[in-house]
Biopython code that builds the backbone (N, CA, C, O; Angstrom):
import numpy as np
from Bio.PDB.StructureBuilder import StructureBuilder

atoms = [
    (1, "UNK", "N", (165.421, 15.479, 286.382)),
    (1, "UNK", "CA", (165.670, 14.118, 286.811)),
    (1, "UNK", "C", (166.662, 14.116, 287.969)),
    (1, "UNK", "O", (167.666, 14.822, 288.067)),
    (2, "UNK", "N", (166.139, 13.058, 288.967)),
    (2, "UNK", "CA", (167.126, 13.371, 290.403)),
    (2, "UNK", "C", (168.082, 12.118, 289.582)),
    (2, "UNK", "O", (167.971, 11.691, 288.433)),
    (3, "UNK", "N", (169.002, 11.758, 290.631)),
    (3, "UNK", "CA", (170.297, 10.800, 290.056)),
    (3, "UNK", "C", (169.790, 9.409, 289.958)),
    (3, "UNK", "O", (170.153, 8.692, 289.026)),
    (4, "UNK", "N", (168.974, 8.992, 290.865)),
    (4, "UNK", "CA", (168.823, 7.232, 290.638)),
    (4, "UNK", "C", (167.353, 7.378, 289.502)),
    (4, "UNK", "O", (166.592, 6.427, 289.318)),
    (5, "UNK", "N", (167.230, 8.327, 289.037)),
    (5, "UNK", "CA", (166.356, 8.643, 287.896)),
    (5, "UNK", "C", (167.611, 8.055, 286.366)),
    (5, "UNK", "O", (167.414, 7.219, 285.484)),
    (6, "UNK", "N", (168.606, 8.782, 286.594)),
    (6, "UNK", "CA", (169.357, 9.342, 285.836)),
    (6, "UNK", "C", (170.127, 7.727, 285.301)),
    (6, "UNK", "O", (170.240, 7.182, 284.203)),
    (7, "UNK", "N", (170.608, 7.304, 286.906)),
    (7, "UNK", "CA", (171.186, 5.945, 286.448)),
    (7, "UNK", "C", (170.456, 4.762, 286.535)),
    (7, "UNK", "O", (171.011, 3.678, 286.713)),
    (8, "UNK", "N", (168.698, 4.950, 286.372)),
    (8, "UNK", "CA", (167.945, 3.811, 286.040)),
    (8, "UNK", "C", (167.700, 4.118, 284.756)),
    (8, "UNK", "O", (167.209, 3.245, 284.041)),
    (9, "UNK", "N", (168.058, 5.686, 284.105)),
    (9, "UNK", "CA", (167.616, 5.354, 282.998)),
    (9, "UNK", "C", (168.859, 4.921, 282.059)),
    (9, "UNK", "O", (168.609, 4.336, 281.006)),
    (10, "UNK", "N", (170.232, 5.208, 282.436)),
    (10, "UNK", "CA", (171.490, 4.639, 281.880)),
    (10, "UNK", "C", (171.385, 2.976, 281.968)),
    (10, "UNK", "O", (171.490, 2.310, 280.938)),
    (11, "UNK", "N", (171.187, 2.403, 283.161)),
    (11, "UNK", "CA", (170.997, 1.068, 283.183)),
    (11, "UNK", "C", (170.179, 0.631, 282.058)),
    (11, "UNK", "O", (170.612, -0.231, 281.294)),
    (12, "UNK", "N", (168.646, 1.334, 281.843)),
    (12, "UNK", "CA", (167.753, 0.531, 280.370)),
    (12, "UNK", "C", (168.442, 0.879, 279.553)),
    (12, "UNK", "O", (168.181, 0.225, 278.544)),
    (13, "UNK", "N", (169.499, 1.814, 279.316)),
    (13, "UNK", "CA", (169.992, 2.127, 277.537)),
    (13, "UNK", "C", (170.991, 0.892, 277.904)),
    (13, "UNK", "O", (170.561, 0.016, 277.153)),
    (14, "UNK", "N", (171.760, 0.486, 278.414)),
    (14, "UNK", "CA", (172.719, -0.224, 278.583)),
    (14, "UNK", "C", (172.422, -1.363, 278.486)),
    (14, "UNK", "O", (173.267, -2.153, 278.066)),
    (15, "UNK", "N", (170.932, -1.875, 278.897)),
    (15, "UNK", "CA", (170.694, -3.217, 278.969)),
    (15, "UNK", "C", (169.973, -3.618, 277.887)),
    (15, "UNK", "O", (169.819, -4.823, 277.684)),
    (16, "UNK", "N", (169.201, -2.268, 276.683)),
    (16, "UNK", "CA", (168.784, -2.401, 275.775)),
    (16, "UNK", "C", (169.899, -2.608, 274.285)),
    (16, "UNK", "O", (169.608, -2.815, 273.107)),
    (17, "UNK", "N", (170.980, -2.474, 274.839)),
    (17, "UNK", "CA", (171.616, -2.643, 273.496)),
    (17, "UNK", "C", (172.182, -4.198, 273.435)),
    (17, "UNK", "O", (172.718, -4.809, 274.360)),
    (18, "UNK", "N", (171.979, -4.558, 272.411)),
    (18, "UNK", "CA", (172.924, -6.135, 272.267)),
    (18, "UNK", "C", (174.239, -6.181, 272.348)),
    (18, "UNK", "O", (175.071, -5.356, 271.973)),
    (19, "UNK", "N", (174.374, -7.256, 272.892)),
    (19, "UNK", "CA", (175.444, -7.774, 273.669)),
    (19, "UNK", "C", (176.830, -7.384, 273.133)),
    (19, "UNK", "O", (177.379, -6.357, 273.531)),
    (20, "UNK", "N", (177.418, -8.230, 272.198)),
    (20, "UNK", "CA", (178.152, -7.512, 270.703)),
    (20, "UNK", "C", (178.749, -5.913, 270.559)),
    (20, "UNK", "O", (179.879, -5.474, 270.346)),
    (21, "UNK", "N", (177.446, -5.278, 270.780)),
    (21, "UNK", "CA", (177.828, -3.683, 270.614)),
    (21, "UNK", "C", (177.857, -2.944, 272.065)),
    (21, "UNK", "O", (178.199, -1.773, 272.230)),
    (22, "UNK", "N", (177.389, -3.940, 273.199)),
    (22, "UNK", "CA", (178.060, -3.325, 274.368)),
    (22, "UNK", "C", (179.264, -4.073, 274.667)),
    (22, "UNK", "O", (180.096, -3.363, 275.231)),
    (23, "UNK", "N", (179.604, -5.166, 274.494)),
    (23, "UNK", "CA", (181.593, -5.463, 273.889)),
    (23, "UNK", "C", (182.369, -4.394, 273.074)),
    (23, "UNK", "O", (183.422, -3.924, 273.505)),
    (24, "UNK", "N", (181.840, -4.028, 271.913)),
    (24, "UNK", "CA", (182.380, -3.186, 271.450)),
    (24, "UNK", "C", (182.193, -1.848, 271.784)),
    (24, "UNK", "O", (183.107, -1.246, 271.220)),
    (25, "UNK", "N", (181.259, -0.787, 272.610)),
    (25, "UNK", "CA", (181.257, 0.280, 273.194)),
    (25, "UNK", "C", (182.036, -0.075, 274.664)),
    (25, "UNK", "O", (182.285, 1.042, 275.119)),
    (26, "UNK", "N", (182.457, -0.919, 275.467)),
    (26, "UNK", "CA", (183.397, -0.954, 276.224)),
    (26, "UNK", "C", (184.870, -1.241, 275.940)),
    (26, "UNK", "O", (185.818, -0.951, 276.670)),
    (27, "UNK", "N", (184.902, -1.833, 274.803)),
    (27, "UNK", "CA", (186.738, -1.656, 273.696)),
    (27, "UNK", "C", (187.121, -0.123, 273.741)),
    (27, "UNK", "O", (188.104, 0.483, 274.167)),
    (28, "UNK", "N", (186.283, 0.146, 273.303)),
    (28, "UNK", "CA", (186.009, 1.644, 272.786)),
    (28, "UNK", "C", (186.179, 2.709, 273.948)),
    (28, "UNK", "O", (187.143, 3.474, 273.926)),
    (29, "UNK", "N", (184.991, 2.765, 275.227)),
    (29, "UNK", "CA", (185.257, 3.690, 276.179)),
    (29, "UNK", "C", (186.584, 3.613, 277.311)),
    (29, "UNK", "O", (186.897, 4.398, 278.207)),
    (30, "UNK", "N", (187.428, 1.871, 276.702)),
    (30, "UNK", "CA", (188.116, 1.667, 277.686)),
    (30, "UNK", "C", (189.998, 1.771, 276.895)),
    (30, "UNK", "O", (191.068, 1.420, 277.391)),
    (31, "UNK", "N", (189.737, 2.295, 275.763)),
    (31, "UNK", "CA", (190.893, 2.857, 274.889)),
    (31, "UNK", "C", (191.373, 4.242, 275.535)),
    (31, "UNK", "O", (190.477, 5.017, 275.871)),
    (32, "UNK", "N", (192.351, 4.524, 275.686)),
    (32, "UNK", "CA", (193.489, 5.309, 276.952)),
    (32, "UNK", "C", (193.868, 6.321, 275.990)),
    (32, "UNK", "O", (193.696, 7.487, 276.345)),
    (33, "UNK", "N", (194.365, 6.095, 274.803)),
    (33, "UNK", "CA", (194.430, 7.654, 274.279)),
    (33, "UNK", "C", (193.262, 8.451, 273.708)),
    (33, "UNK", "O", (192.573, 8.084, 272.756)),
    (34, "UNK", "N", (193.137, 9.422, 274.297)),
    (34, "UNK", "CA", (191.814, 10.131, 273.874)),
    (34, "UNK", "C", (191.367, 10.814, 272.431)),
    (34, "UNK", "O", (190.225, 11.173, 272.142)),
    (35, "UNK", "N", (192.539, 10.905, 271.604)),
    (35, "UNK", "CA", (192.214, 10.939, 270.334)),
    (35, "UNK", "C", (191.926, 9.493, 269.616)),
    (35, "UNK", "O", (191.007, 9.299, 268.821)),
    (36, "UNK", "N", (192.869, 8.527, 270.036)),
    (36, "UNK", "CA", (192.231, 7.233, 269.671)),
    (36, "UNK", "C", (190.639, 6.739, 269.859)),
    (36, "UNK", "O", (189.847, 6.067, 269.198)),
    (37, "UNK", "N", (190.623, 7.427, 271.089)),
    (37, "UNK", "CA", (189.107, 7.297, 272.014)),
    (37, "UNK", "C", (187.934, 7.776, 270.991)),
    (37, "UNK", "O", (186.807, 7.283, 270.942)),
    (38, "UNK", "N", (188.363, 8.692, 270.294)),
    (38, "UNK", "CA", (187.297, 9.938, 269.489)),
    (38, "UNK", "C", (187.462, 9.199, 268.592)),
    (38, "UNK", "O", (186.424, 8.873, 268.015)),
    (39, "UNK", "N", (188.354, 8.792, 268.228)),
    (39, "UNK", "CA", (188.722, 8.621, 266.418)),
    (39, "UNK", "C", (187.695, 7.124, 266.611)),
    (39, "UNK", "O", (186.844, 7.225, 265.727)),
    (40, "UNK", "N", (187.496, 6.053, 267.256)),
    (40, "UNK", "CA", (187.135, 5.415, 267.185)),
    (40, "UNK", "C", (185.358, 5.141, 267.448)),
    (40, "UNK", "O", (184.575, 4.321, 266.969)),
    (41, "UNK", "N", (185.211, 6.209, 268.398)),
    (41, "UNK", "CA", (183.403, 6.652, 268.554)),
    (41, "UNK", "C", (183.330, 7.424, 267.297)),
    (41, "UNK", "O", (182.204, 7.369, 266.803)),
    (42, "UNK", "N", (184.341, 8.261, 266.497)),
    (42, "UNK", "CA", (183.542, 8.643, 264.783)),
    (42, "UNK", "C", (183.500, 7.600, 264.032)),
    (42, "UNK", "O", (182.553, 7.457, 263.259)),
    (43, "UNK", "N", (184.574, 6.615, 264.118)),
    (43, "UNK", "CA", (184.269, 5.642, 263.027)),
    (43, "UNK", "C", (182.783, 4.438, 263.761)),
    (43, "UNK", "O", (182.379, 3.589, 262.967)),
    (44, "UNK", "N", (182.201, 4.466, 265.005)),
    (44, "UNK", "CA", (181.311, 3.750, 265.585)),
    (44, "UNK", "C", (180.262, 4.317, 265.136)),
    (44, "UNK", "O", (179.284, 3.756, 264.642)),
    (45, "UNK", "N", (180.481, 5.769, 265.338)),
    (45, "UNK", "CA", (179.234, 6.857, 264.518)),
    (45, "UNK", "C", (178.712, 6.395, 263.555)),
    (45, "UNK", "O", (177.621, 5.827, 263.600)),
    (46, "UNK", "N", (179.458, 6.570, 262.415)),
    (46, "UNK", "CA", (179.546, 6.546, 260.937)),
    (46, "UNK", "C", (179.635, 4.918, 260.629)),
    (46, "UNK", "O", (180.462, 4.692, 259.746)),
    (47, "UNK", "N", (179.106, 3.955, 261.047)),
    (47, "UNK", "CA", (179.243, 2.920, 260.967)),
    (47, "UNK", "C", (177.689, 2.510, 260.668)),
    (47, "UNK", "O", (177.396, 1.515, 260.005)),
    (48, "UNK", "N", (176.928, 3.217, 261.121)),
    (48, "UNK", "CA", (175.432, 3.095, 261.374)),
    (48, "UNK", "C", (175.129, 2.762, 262.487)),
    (48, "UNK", "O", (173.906, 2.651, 262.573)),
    (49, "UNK", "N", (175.915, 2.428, 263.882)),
    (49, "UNK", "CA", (175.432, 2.318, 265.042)),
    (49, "UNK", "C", (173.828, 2.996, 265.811)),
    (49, "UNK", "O", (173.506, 4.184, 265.844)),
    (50, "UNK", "N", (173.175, 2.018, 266.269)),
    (50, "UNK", "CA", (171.781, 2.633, 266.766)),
    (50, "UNK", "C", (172.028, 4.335, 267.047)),
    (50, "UNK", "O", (172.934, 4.731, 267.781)),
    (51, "UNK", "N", (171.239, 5.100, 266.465)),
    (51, "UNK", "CA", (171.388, 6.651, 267.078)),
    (51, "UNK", "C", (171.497, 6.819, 268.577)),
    (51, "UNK", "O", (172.343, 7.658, 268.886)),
    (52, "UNK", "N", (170.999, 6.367, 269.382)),
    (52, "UNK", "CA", (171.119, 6.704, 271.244)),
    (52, "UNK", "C", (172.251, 5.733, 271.403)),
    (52, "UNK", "O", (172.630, 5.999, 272.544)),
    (53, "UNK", "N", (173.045, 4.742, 270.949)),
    (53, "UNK", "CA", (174.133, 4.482, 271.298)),
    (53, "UNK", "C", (174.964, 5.092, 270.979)),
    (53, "UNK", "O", (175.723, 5.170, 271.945)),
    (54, "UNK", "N", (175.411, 5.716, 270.030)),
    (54, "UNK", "CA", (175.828, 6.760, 269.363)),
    (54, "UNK", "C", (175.997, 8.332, 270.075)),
    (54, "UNK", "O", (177.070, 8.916, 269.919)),
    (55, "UNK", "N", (175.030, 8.900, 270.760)),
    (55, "UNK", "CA", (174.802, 9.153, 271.320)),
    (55, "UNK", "C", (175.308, 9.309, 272.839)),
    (55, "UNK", "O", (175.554, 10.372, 273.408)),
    (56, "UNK", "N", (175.386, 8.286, 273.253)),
    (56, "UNK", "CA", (175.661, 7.668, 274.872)),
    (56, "UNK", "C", (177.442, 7.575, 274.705)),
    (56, "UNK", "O", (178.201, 7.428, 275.663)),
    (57, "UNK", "N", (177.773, 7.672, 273.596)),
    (57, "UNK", "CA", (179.301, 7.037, 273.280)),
    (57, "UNK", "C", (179.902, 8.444, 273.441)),
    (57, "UNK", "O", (180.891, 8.706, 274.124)),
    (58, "UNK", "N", (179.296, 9.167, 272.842)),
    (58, "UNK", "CA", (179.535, 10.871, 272.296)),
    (58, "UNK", "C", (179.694, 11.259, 273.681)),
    (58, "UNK", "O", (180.803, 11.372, 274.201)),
    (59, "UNK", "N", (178.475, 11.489, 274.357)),
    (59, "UNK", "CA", (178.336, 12.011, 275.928)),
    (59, "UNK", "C", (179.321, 11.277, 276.518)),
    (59, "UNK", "O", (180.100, 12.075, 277.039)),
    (60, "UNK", "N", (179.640, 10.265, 276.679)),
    (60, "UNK", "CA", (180.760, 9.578, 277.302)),
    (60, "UNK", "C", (181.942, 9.787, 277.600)),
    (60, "UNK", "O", (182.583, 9.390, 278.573)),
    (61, "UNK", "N", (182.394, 10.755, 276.305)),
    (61, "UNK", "CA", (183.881, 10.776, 275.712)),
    (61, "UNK", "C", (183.644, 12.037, 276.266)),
    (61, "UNK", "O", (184.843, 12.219, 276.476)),
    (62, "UNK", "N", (183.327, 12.674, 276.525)),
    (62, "UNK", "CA", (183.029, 14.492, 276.838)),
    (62, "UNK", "C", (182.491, 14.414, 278.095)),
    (62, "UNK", "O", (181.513, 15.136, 278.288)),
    (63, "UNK", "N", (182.845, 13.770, 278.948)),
    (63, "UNK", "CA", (182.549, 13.384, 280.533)),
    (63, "UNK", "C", (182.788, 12.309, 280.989)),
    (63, "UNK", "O", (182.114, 11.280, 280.956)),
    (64, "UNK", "N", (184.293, 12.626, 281.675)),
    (64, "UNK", "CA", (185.117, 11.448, 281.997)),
    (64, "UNK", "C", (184.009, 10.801, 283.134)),
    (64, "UNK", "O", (183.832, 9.584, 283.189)),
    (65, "UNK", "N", (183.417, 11.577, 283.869)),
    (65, "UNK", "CA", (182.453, 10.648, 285.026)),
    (65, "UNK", "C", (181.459, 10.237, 284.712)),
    (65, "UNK", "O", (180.738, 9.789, 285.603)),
    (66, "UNK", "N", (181.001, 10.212, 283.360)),
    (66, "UNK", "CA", (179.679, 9.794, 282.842)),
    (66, "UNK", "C", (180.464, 8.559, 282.112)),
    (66, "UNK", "O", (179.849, 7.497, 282.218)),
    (67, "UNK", "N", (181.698, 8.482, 281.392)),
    (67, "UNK", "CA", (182.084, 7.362, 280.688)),
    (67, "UNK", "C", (182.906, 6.529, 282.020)),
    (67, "UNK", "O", (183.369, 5.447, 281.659)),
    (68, "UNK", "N", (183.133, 6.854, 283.386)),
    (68, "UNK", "CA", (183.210, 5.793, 283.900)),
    (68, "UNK", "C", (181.950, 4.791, 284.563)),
    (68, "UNK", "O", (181.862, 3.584, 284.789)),
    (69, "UNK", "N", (180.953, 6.079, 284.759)),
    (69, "UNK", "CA", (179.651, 5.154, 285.016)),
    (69, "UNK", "C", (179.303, 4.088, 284.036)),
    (69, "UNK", "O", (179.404, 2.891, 284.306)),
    (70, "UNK", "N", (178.906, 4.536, 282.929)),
    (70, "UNK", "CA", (178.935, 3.517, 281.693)),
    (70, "UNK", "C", (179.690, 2.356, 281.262)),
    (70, "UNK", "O", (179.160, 1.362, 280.766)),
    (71, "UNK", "N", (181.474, 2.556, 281.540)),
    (71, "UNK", "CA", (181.813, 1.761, 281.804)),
    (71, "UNK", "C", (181.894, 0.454, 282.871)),
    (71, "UNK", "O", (182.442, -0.647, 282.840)),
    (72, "UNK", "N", (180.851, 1.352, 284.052)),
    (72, "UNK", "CA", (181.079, 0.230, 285.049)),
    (72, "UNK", "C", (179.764, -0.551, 284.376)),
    (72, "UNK", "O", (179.720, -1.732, 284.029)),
    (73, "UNK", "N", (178.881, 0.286, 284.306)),
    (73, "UNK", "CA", (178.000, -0.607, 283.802)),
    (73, "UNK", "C", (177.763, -1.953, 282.616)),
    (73, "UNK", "O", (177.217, -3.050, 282.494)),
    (74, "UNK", "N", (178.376, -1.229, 282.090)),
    (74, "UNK", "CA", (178.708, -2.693, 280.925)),
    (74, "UNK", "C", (179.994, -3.726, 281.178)),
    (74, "UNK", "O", (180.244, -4.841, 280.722)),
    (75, "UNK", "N", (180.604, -2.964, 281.990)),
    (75, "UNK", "CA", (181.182, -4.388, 282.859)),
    (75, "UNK", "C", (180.437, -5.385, 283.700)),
    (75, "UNK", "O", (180.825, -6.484, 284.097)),
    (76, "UNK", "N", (179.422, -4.849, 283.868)),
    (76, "UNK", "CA", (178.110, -5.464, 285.007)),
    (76, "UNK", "C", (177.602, -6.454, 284.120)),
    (76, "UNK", "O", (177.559, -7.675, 284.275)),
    (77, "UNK", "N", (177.178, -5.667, 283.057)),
    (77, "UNK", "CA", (176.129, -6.533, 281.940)),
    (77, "UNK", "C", (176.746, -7.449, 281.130)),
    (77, "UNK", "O", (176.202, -8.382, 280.539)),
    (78, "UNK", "N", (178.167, -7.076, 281.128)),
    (78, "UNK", "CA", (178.976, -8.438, 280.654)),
    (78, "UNK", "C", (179.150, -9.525, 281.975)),
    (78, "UNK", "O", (179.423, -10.626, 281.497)),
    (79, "UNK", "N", (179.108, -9.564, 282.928)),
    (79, "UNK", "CA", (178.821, -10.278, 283.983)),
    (79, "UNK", "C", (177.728, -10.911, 284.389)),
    (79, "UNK", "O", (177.853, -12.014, 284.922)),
    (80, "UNK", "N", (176.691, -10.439, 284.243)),
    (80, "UNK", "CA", (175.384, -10.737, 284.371)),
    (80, "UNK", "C", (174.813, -11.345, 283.689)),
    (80, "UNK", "O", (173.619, -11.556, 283.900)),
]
sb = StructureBuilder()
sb.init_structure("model")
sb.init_model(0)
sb.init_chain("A")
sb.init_seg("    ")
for serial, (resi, resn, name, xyz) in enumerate(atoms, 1):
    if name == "N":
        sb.init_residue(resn, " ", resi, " ")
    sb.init_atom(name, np.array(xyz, "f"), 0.0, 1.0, " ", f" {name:<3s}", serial, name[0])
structure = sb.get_structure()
């Protein structure tokens, strides 16, 4: 996958999740201590959160430039 592959397909996961749980996955990716950061994507885990959000939260936290893309993005979709 080339990159505007990559971030059209981040845009549909982003725009496929409800509203609610992309509020709460941006609480979450936008929490500053990074064990807080983790501790709170395991308890999002283990919560029953959709598996590919789950997922997307995980990859996030383990790639600061993938969790700021994401974050910009659901700043978008809370705008939009």
């Amino acid at each position: 996958m080339d990159l505007p592959e990559i971030e059209q397909t981040l845009r549909e996961l982003v725009a496929a999740i409800p509203a609610p749980a992309r509020a709460e996955m941006l609480r979450v990716l936008t929490i500053r201590g990074d064990s807080e950061r983790a501790r709170e994507i395991g308890r999002l885990h283990g919560s029953g959160i959709a598996p590919t959000t789950a997922e997307l939260l995980i990859d996030a936290e383990e790639d600061p430039a993938l969790r700021a893309v994401v974050v910009g993005m659901l700043r978008e979709a809370e705008r939009g």
